[in-house]
VOZA-424138 format. One record per residue: residue number from 1; x, y, z of N, C-alpha, C in turn. Coordinates in Angstrom, 2 decimals. Example, Ala and Ser with C-alpha at 12.3 -4.5 7.8 and 13.67 -1.06 7.14 Angstrom:
# VOZA-424138
<1; <13.19; -5.69; 7.80>; <12.30; -4.50; 7.80>; <13.20; -3.30; 7.80>>
<2; <12.85; -2.25; 7.08>; <13.67; -1.06; 7.14>; <12.90; 0.03; 7.87>>
This chain:
# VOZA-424138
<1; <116.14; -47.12; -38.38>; <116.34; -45.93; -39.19>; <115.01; -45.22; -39.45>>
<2; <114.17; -46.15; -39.33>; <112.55; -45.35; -39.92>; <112.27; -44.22; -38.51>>
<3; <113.02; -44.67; -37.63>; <112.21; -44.21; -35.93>; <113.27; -43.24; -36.15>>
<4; <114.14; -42.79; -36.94>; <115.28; -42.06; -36.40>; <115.03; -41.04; -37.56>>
<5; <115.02; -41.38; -38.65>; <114.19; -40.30; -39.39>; <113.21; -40.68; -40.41>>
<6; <111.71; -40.41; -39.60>; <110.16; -40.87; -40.02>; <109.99; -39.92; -40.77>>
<7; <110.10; -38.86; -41.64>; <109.79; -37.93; -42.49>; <110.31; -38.69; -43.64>>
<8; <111.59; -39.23; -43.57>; <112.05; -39.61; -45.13>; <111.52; -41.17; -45.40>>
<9; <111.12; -41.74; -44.56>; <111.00; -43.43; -44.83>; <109.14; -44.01; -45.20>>
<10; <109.11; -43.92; -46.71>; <107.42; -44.65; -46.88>; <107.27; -46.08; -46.30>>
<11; <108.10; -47.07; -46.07>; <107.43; -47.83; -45.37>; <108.64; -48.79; -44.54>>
<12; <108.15; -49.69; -43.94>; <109.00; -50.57; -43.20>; <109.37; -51.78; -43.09>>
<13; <109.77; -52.87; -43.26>; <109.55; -54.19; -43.23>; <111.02; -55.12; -42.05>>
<14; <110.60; -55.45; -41.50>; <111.14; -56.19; -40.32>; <111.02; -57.90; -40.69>>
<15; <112.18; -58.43; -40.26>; <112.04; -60.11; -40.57>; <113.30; -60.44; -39.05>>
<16; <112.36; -60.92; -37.79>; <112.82; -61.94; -37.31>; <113.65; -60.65; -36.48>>
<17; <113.33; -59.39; -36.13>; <113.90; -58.53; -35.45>; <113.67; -58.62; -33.56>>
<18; <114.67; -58.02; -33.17>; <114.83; -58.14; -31.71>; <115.06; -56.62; -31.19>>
<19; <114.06; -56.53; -30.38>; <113.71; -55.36; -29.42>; <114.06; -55.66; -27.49>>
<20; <113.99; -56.93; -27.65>; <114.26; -57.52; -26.21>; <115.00; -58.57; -26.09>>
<21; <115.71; -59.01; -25.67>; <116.59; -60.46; -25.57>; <115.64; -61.33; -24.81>>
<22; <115.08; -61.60; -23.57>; <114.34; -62.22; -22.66>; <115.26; -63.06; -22.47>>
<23; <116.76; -62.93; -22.17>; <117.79; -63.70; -21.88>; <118.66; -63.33; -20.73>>
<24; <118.16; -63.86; -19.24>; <118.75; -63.48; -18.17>; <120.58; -64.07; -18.42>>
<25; <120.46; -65.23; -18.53>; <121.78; -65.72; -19.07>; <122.75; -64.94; -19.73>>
<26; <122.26; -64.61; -20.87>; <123.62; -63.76; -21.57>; <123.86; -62.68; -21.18>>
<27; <122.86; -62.18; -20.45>; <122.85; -60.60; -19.21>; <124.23; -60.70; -18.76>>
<28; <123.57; -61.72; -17.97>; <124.72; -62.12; -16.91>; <126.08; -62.41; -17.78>>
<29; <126.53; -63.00; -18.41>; <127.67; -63.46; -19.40>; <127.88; -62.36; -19.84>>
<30; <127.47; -61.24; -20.46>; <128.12; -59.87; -20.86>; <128.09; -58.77; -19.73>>
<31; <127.45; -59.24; -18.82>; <128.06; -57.96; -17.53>; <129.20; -58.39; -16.89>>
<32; <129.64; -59.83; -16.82>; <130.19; -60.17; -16.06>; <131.72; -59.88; -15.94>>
<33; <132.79; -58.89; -15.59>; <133.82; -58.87; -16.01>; <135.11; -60.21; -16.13>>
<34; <134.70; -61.19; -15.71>; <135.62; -62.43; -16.29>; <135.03; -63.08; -17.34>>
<35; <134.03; -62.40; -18.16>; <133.47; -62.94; -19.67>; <134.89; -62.86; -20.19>>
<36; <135.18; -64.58; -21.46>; <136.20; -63.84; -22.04>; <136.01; -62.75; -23.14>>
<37; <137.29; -62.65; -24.04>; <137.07; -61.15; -25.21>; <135.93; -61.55; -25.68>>
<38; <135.98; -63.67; -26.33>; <134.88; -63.96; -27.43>; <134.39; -64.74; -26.27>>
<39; <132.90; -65.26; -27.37>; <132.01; -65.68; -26.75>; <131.57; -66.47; -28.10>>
<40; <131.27; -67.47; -28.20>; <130.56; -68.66; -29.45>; <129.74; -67.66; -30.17>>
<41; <130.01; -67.66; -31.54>; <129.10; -67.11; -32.73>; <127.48; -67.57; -32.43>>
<42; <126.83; -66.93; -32.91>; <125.49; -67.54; -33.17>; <125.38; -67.68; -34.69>>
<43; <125.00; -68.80; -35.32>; <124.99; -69.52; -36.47>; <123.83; -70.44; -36.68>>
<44; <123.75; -70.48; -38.13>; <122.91; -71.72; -38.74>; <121.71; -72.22; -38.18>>
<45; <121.06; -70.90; -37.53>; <119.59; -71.15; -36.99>; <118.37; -71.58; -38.33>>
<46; <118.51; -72.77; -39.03>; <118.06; -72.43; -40.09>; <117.61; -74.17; -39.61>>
<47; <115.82; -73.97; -40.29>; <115.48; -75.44; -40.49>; <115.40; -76.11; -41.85>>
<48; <115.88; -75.53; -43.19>; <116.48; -76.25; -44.73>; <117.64; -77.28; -44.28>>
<49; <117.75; -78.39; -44.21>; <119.31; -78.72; -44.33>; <120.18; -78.52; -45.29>>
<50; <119.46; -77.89; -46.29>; <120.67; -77.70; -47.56>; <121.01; -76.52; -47.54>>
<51; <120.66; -75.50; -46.50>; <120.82; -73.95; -46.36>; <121.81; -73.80; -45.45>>
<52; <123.49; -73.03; -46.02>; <124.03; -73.01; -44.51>; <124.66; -71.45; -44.71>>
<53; <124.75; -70.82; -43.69>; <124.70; -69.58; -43.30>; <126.44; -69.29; -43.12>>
<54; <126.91; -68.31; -43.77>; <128.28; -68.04; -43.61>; <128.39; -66.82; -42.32>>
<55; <128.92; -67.37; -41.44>; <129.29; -66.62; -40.27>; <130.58; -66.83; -39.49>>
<56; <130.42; -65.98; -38.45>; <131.72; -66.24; -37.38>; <131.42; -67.44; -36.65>>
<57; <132.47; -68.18; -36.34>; <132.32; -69.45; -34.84>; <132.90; -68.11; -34.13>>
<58; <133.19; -67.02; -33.49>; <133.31; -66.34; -31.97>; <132.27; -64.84; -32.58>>
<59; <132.61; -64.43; -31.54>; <131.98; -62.94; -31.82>; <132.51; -62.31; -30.60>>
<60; <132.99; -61.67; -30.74>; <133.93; -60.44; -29.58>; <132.92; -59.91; -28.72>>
<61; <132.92; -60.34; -27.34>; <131.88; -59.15; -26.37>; <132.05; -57.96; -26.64>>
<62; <132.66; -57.01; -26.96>; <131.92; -55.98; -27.01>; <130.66; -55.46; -28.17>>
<63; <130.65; -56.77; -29.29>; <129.61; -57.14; -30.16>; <128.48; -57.36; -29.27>>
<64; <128.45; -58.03; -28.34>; <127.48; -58.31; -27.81>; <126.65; -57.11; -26.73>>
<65; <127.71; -56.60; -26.14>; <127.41; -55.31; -25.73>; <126.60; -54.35; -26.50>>
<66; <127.11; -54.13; -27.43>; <126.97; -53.15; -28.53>; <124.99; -53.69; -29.00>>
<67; <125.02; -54.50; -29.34>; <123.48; -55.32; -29.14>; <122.45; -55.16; -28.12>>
<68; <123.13; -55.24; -27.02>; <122.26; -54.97; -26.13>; <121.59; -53.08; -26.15>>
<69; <122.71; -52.53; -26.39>; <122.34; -50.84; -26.52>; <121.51; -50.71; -27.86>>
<70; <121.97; -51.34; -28.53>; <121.09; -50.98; -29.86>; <120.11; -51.50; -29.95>>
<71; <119.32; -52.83; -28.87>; <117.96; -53.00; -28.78>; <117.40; -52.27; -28.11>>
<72; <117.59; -51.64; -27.14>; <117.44; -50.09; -26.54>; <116.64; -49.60; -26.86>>
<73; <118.15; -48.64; -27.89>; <117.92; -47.52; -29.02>; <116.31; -47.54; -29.77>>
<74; <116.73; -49.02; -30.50>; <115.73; -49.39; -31.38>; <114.05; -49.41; -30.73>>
<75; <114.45; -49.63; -29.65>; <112.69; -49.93; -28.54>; <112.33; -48.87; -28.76>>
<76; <113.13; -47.90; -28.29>; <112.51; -46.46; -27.65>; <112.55; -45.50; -29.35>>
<77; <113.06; -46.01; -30.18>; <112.19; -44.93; -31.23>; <111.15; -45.71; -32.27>>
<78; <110.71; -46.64; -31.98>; <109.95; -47.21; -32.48>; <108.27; -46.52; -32.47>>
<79; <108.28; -45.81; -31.24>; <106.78; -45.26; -31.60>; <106.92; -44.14; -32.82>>
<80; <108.21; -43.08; -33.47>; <108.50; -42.24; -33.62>; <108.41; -43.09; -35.49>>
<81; <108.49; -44.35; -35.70>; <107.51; -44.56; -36.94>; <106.21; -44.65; -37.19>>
<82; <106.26; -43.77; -38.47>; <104.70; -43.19; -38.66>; <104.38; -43.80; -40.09>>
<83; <105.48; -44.24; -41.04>; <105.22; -45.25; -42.00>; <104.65; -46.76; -41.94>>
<84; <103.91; -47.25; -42.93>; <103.52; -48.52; -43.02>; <104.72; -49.56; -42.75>>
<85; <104.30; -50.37; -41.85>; <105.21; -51.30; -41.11>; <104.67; -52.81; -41.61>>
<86; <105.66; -54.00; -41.75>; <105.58; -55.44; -41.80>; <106.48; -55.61; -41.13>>
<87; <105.57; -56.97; -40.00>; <106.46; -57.30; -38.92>; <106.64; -58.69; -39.46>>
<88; <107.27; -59.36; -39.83>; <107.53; -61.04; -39.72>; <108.57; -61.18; -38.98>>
<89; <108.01; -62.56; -38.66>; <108.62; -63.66; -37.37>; <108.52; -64.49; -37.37>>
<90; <109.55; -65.93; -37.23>; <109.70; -67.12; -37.32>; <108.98; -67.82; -36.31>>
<91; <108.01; -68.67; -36.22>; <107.42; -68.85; -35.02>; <108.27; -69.43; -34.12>>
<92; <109.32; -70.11; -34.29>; <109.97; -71.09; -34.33>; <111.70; -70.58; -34.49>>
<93; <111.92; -69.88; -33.28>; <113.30; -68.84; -33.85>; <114.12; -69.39; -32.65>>
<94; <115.19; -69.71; -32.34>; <115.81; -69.80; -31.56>; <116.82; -69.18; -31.01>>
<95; <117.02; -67.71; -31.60>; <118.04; -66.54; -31.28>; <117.10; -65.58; -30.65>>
<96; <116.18; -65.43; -31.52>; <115.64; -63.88; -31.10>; <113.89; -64.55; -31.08>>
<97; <113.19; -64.25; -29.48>; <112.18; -64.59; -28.93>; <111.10; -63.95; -30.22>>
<98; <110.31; -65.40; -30.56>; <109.29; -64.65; -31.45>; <108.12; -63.86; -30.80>>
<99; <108.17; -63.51; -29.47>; <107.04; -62.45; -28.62>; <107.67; -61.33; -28.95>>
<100; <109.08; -61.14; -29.70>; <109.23; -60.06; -30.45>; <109.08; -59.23; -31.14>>
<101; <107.64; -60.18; -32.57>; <106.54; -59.79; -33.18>; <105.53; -58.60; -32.25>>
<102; <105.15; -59.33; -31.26>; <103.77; -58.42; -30.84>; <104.54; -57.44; -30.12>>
<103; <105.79; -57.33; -29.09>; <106.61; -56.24; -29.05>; <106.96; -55.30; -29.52>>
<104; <107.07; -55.78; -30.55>; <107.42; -54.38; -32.38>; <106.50; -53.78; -32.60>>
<105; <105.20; -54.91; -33.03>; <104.26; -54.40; -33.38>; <103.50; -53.01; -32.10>>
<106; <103.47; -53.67; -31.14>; <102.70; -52.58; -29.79>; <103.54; -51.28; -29.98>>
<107; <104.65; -51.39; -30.09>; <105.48; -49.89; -29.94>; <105.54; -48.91; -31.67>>
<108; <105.29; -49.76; -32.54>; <105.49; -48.66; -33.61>; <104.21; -48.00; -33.59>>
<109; <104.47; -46.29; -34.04>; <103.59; -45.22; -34.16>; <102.65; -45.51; -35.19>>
<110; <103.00; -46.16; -36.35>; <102.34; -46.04; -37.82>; <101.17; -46.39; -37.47>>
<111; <100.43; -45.70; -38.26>; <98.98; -46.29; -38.81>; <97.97; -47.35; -38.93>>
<112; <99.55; -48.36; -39.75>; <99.06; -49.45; -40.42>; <100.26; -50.35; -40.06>>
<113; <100.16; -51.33; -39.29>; <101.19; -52.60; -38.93>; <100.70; -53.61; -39.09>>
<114; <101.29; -54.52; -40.22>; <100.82; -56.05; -40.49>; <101.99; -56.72; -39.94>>
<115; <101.41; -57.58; -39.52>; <102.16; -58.44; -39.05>; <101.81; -60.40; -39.43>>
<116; <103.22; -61.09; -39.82>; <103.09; -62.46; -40.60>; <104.16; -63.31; -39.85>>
<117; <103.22; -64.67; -39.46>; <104.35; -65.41; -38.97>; <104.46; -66.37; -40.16>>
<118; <105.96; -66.57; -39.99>; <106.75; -67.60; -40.72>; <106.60; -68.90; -39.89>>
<119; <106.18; -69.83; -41.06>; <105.93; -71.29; -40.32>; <106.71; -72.25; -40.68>>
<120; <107.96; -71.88; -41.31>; <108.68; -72.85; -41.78>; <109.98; -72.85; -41.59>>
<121; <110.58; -71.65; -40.83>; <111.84; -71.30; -41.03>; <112.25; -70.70; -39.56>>
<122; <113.60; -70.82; -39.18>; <114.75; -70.32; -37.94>; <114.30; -69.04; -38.33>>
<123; <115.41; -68.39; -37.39>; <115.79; -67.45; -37.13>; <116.55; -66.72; -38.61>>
<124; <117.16; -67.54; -39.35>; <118.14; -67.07; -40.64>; <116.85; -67.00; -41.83>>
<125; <115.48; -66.72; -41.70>; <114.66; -66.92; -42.00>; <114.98; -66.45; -43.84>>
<126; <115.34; -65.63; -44.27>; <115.44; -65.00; -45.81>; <116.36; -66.32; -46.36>>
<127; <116.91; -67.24; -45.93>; <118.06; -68.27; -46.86>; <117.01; -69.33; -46.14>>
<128; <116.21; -69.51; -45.60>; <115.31; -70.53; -45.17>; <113.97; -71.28; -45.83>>
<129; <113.02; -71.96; -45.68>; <112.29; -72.47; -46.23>; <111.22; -71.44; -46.33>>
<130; <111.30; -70.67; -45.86>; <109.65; -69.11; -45.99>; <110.49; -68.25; -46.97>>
<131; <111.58; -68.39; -47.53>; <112.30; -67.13; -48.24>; <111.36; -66.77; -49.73>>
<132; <111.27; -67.25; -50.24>; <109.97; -67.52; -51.31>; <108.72; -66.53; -50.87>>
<133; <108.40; -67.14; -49.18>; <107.18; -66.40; -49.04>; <107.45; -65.00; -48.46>>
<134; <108.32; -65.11; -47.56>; <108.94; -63.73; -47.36>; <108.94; -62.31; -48.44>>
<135; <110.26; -63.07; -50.04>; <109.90; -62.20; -50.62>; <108.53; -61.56; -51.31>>
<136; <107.54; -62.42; -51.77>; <106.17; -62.43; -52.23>; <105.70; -61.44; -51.46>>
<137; <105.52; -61.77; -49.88>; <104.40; -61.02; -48.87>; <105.60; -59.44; -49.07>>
<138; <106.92; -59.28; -48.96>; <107.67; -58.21; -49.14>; <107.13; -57.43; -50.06>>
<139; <106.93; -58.08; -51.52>; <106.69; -57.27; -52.46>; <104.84; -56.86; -52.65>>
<140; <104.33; -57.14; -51.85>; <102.96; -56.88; -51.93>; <102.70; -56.01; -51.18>>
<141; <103.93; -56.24; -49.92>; <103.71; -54.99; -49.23>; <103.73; -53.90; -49.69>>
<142; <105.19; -53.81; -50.63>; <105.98; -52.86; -51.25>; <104.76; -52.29; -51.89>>
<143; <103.66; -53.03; -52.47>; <103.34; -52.59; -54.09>; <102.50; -52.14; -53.04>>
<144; <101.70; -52.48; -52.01>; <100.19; -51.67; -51.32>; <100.39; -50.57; -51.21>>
<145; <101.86; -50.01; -50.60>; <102.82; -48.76; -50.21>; <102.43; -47.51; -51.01>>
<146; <103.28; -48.33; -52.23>; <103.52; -47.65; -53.55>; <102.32; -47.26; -54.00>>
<147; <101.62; -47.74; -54.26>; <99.95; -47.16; -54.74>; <99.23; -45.87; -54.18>>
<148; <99.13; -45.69; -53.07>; <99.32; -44.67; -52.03>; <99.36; -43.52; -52.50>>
């Protein structure tokens, strides 16, 4: 939304976002026309054991489709943010490639891009063991913004 309209948005913050899949596999599994409708949820990428994530067990291909266009979308207006950006990333993600970080980071326009890896937590990183630090580094961002 910031790349789609950069006039209205003061700043940005990203956690554990995907610009690229680096997944020849599921390429193949959503081009393929004998994919069935569903395809296994992705779930509970989380390293807390007491943290569990309410989701789907399927997810309908054309969900998955729909993903693939909207990492796209999202690539190609990413230089078109000109607000202060935070990139965090799980080092340690097993859905979405954490070379996703320096991906994000290379393509946004802004100014000013920090970028923080999470050392403790999946992919479900905000209900995870960094959620604590997540919000903290969030709100410091927020407040550097705000001062401005």
């Amino acid at each position: 939304m910031a790349g789609k309209y950069p006039d209205v948005f003061s700043g940005a913050i990203t956690i554990n976002a995907c610009i690229q899949f680096e997944s020849p596999d599921l390429a193949a599994i959503v081009l393929d026309a004998k994919t069935p409708p569903f395809l296994p949820g992705v779930a509970n990428d989380i390293k807390d054991p007491n943290s569990k994530e309410l989701a789907y067990t399927e997810a309908p291909l054309p969900a998955f489709k729909e993903s693939y266009a909207l990492t796209n979308v999202t690539r190609d207006l990413l230089p078109r943010i000109k607000c202060p950006t935070l990139i965090m990333h799980s080092r340690e993600d097993h859905v979405v490639n954490p070379s996703n970080l320096r991906a994000i980071a290379g393509l946004v326009g802004a100014n000013r891009v920090d970028t923080l890896w999470l050392e403790d937590s999946y992919h479900v990183a905000t209900i995870d063991n960094d959620k604590d630090f997540i919000c903290e580094q969030a709100c410091r961002f927020i407040r550097s913004i705000a001062d401005r």
